[in-house]
C-alpha positions as CSV (number, residue, x, y, z in Angstrom):
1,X,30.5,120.1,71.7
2,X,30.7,123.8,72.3
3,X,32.9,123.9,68.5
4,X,30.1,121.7,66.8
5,X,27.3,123.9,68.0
6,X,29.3,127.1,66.9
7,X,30.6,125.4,63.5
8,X,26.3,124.5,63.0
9,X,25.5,127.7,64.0
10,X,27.7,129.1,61.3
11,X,26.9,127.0,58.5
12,X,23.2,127.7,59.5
13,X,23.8,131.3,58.8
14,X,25.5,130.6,55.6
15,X,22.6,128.2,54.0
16,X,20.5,131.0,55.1
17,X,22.5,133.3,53.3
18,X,22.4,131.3,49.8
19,X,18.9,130.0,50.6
20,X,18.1,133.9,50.3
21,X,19.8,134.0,46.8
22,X,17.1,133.5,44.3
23,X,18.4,130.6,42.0
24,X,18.4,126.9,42.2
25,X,22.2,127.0,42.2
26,X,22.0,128.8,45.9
27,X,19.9,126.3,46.8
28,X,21.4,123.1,46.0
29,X,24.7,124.8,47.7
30,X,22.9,125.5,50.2
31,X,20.8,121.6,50.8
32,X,24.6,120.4,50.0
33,X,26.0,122.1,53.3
34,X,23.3,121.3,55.4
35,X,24.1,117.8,54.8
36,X,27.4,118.1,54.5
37,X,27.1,119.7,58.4
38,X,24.7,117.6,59.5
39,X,26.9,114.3,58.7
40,X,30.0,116.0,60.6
41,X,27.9,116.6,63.9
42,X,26.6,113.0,63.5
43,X,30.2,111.6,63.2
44,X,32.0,113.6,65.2
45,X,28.7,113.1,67.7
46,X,29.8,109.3,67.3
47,X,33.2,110.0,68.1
48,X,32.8,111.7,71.6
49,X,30.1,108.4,72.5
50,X,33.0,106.1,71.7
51,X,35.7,107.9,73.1
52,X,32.9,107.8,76.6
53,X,32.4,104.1,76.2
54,X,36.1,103.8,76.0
55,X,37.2,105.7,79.1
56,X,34.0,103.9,81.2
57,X,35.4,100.9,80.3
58,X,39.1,101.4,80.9
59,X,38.0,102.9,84.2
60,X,36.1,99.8,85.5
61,X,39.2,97.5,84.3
62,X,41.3,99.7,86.4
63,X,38.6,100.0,89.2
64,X,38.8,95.7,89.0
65,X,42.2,95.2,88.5
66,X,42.9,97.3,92.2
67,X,40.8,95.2,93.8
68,X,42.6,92.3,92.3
69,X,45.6,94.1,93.8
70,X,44.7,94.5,96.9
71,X,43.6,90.7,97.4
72,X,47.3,89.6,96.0
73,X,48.9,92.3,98.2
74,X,46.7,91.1,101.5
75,X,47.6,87.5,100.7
76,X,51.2,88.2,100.8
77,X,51.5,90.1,103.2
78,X,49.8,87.8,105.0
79,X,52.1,85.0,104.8
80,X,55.8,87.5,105.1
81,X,54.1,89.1,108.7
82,X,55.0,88.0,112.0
83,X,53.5,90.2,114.9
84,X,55.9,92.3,117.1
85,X,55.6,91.6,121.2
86,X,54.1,95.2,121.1
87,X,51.2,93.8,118.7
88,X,51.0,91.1,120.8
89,X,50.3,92.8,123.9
90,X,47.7,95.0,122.9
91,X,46.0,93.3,120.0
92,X,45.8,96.0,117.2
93,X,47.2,96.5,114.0
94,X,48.4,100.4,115.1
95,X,51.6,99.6,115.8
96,X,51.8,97.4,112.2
97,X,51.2,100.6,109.8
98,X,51.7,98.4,106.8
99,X,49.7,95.6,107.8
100,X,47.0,97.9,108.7
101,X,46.5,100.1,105.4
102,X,47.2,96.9,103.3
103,X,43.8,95.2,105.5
104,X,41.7,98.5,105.1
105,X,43.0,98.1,101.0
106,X,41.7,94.8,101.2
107,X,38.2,95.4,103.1
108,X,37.8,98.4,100.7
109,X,38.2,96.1,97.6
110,X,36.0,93.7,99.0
111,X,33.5,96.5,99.1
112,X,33.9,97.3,95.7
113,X,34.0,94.3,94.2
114,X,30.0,94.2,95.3
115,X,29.3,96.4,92.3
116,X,32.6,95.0,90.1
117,X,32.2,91.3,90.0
118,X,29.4,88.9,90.1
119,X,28.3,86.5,93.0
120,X,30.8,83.5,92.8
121,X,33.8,85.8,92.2
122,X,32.2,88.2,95.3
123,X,32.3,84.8,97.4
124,X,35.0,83.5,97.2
125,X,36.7,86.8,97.8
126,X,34.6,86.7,101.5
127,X,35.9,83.7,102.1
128,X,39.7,85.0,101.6
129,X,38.9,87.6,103.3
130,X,37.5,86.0,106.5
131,X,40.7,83.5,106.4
132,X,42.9,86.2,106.2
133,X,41.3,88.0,109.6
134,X,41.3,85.0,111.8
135,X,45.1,84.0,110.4
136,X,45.8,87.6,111.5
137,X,43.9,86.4,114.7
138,X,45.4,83.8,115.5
139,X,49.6,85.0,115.1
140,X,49.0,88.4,116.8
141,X,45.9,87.6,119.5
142,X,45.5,83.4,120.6
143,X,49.1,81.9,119.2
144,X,51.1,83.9,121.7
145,X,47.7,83.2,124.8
146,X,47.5,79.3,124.4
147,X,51.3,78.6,123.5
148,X,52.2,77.0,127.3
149,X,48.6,74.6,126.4
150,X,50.0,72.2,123.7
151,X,46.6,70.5,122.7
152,X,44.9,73.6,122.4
153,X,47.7,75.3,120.4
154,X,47.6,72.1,118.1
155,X,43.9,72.4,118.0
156,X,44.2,76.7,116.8
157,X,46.9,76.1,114.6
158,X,45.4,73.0,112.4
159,X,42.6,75.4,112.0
160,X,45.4,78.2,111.0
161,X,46.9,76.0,108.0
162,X,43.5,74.7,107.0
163,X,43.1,78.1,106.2
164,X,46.2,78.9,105.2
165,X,46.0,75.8,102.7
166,X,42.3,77.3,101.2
167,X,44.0,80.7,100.7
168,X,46.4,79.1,98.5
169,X,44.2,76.6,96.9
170,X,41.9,78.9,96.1
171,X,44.5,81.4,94.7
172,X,44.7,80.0,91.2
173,X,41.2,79.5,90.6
174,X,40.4,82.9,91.8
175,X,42.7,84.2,89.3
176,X,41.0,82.0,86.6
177,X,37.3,83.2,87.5
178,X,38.9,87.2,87.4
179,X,41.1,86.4,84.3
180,X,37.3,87.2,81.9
181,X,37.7,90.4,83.8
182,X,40.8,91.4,83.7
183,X,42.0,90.4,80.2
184,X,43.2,94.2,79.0
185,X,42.9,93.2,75.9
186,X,38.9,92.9,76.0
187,X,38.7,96.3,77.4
188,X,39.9,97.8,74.1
Protein backbone atom coordinates (compact mmCIF):
# COMPACT_ATOMS: atom_id res chain seq x y z
CA UNK A 1 0.00 0.00 0.00
CA UNK A 2 2.73 2.12 1.35
CA UNK A 3 4.61 1.68 -2.56
CA UNK A 4 1.20 2.56 -4.38
CA UNK A 5 0.71 5.59 -2.33
CA UNK A 6 4.41 6.71 -2.98
CA UNK A 7 4.38 5.52 -6.75
CA UNK A 8 0.79 8.00 -6.87
CA UNK A 9 2.40 10.52 -5.14
CA UNK A 10 5.11 10.56 -7.69
CA UNK A 11 3.28 10.34 -10.79
CA UNK A 12 1.03 13.18 -9.19
CA UNK A 13 4.10 15.41 -9.10
CA UNK A 14 5.01 14.51 -12.56
CA UNK A 15 1.41 15.34 -14.25
CA UNK A 16 1.82 18.42 -12.35
CA UNK A 17 4.96 19.01 -13.82
CA UNK A 18 3.73 18.61 -17.58
CA UNK A 19 0.35 19.96 -16.65
CA UNK A 20 2.52 23.25 -15.99
CA UNK A 21 4.10 22.96 -19.62
CA UNK A 22 1.91 25.11 -21.73
CA UNK A 23 0.99 22.83 -24.79
CA UNK A 24 -1.64 20.37 -25.46
CA UNK A 25 1.08 17.72 -25.91
CA UNK A 26 2.00 18.12 -21.91
CA UNK A 27 -1.36 17.73 -21.30
CA UNK A 28 -2.48 14.78 -22.99
CA UNK A 29 0.87 13.15 -21.43
CA UNK A 30 0.01 14.26 -18.57
CA UNK A 31 -4.34 12.91 -18.62
CA UNK A 32 -2.42 9.69 -20.13
CA UNK A 33 -0.47 8.98 -16.74
CA UNK A 34 -3.06 9.81 -14.58
CA UNK A 35 -4.92 7.09 -16.02
CA UNK A 36 -2.41 5.04 -16.69
CA UNK A 37 -1.70 5.38 -12.48
CA UNK A 38 -5.02 5.36 -11.68
CA UNK A 39 -5.73 1.83 -13.45
CA UNK A 40 -2.43 0.28 -11.64
CA UNK A 41 -3.76 1.37 -8.04
CA UNK A 42 -7.22 -0.06 -9.01
CA UNK A 43 -5.60 -3.39 -10.13
CA UNK A 44 -3.05 -3.84 -7.93
CA UNK A 45 -5.92 -2.49 -5.20
CA UNK A 46 -7.82 -5.68 -6.64
CA UNK A 47 -4.95 -7.82 -6.12
CA UNK A 48 -4.32 -7.29 -2.28
CA UNK A 49 -8.57 -7.82 -1.85
CA UNK A 50 -8.10 -11.23 -3.52
CA UNK A 51 -5.09 -12.21 -2.07
CA UNK A 52 -7.28 -11.23 1.62
CA UNK A 53 -10.30 -13.25 0.49
CA UNK A 54 -7.88 -16.00 -0.25
CA UNK A 55 -5.96 -16.30 2.98
CA UNK A 56 -9.70 -15.73 5.02
CA UNK A 57 -10.69 -18.48 3.30
CA UNK A 58 -7.80 -20.87 3.54
CA UNK A 59 -7.78 -19.97 7.20
CA UNK A 60 -11.35 -21.00 8.01
CA UNK A 61 -10.71 -24.41 6.00
CA UNK A 62 -7.86 -24.94 8.22
CA UNK A 63 -9.76 -23.56 11.27
CA UNK A 64 -12.62 -26.51 10.09
CA UNK A 65 -10.51 -29.12 9.12
CA UNK A 66 -8.81 -29.08 13.02
CA UNK A 67 -11.89 -29.43 14.36
CA UNK A 68 -12.57 -32.32 12.08
CA UNK A 69 -9.23 -33.55 13.54
CA UNK A 70 -9.80 -33.46 16.71
CA UNK A 71 -13.32 -35.37 16.54
CA UNK A 72 -11.36 -38.31 14.43
CA UNK A 73 -8.54 -38.20 16.98
CA UNK A 74 -11.14 -38.28 20.13
CA UNK A 75 -12.96 -41.10 18.47
CA UNK A 76 -9.95 -43.13 18.22
CA UNK A 77 -8.56 -42.72 20.94
CA UNK A 78 -11.55 -43.53 22.43
CA UNK A 79 -11.91 -46.91 21.26
CA UNK A 80 -7.53 -47.93 21.63
CA UNK A 81 -7.82 -46.59 25.65
CA UNK A 82 -8.17 -48.76 28.54
CA UNK A 83 -7.97 -46.93 32.05
CA UNK A 84 -4.86 -47.77 34.27
CA UNK A 85 -5.86 -49.04 38.11
CA UNK A 86 -4.41 -45.50 39.05
CA UNK A 87 -7.30 -43.82 36.79
CA UNK A 88 -9.47 -46.12 38.21
CA UNK A 89 -9.00 -45.26 41.72
CA UNK A 90 -9.16 -41.66 41.57
CA UNK A 91 -11.42 -40.90 38.61
CA UNK A 92 -9.43 -38.21 36.58
CA UNK A 93 -7.86 -38.08 33.40
CA UNK A 94 -4.40 -36.58 35.11
CA UNK A 95 -2.76 -39.54 35.24
CA UNK A 96 -3.81 -40.25 31.26
CA UNK A 97 -1.82 -37.06 29.71
CA UNK A 98 -2.90 -38.16 26.25
CA UNK A 99 -6.31 -38.91 26.82
CA UNK A 100 -6.62 -35.70 28.63
CA UNK A 101 -5.15 -33.07 26.01
CA UNK A 102 -6.79 -35.14 23.11
CA UNK A 103 -10.59 -34.53 25.32
CA UNK A 104 -9.69 -30.68 25.93
CA UNK A 105 -8.79 -30.88 21.73
CA UNK A 106 -12.08 -32.23 21.37
CA UNK A 107 -14.20 -29.84 23.75
CA UNK A 108 -12.20 -26.90 22.19
CA UNK A 109 -13.33 -28.00 18.62
CA UNK A 110 -16.67 -28.44 19.74
CA UNK A 111 -16.47 -24.86 20.78
CA UNK A 112 -15.41 -23.76 17.60
CA UNK A 113 -17.36 -25.46 15.49
CA UNK A 114 -20.30 -23.00 16.98
CA UNK A 115 -19.01 -20.30 14.65
CA UNK A 116 -17.51 -23.01 11.82
CA UNK A 117 -20.44 -25.14 10.91
CA UNK A 118 -24.09 -24.80 10.85
CA UNK A 119 -26.76 -26.39 13.31
CA UNK A 120 -27.06 -30.10 12.09
CA UNK A 121 -23.35 -30.48 11.67
CA UNK A 122 -22.97 -28.61 15.39
CA UNK A 123 -25.43 -31.42 16.62
CA UNK A 124 -24.40 -34.13 15.85
CA UNK A 125 -20.97 -33.24 16.95
CA UNK A 126 -22.77 -32.73 20.75
CA UNK A 127 -24.03 -35.89 20.41
CA UNK A 128 -20.35 -37.48 19.78
CA UNK A 129 -19.24 -35.63 22.11
CA UNK A 130 -21.58 -36.46 25.06
CA UNK A 131 -21.10 -40.44 23.92
CA UNK A 132 -17.62 -40.04 24.07
CA UNK A 133 -17.68 -38.57 28.03
CA UNK A 134 -20.00 -41.16 29.37
CA UNK A 135 -17.93 -44.14 27.38
CA UNK A 136 -15.00 -42.48 29.10
CA UNK A 137 -17.40 -42.78 32.20
CA UNK A 138 -18.16 -45.76 32.20
CA UNK A 139 -14.36 -47.79 31.50
CA UNK A 140 -12.50 -45.44 33.99
CA UNK A 141 -15.47 -44.49 36.83
CA UNK A 142 -18.78 -47.35 37.06
CA UNK A 143 -17.16 -50.50 34.86
CA UNK A 144 -14.58 -51.16 37.52
CA UNK A 145 -17.68 -50.04 40.80
CA UNK A 146 -20.55 -52.45 39.54
CA UNK A 147 -18.24 -55.34 38.02
CA UNK A 148 -19.09 -58.00 41.24
CA UNK A 149 -23.20 -56.88 40.24
CA UNK A 150 -23.71 -58.78 36.88
CA UNK A 151 -27.26 -57.25 36.05
CA UNK A 152 -26.21 -53.97 36.59
CA UNK A 153 -22.93 -54.25 34.76
CA UNK A 154 -25.10 -55.79 31.77
CA UNK A 155 -27.49 -52.93 32.30
CA UNK A 156 -24.17 -49.97 31.97
CA UNK A 157 -22.51 -51.79 29.38
CA UNK A 158 -25.62 -52.22 26.74
CA UNK A 159 -25.83 -48.56 27.30
CA UNK A 160 -21.82 -48.43 26.63
CA UNK A 161 -22.11 -50.14 23.05
CA UNK A 162 -25.34 -48.45 22.22
CA UNK A 163 -23.19 -45.61 22.26
CA UNK A 164 -20.44 -47.02 21.01
CA UNK A 165 -22.53 -48.29 17.95
CA UNK A 166 -23.98 -44.31 17.30
CA UNK A 167 -20.35 -43.12 17.36
CA UNK A 168 -19.67 -45.38 14.60
CA UNK A 169 -22.84 -45.08 12.76
CA UNK A 170 -22.77 -41.73 12.77
CA UNK A 171 -19.07 -41.49 11.73
CA UNK A 172 -19.67 -41.69 7.94
CA UNK A 173 -22.46 -39.50 7.74
CA UNK A 174 -20.73 -36.97 9.75
CA UNK A 175 -17.97 -37.05 7.33
CA UNK A 176 -20.49 -36.68 4.43
CA UNK A 177 -22.38 -33.54 6.01
CA UNK A 178 -18.41 -31.93 6.65
CA UNK A 179 -17.20 -33.22 3.22
CA UNK A 180 -19.10 -29.45 1.58
CA UNK A 181 -16.74 -28.06 4.06
CA UNK A 182 -13.85 -29.56 3.80
CA UNK A 183 -13.43 -30.16 0.05
CA UNK A 184 -9.89 -28.11 -0.43
CA UNK A 185 -10.53 -27.83 -3.61
CA UNK A 186 -13.60 -25.20 -3.05
CA UNK A 187 -11.40 -23.14 -0.92
CA UNK A 188 -9.35 -22.19 -3.93
Amino acid sequence: FRRVLFRSIFAGGLIKYYCSMSDVKGQTIAAALSLVVSAVSVFIAGKVWEIGHQELRLGLYSRRFDVYKAVLAAIHMLLFWSPSEQEKQNNSLQDSPQLRTTMEAFQQALWEAHFLFPGDILEELKRVHDDVFHMIAFKRDLAPQISHQPELFLLQYGNFEERLNRIQATIQPLQTKMERYLDFRSVL
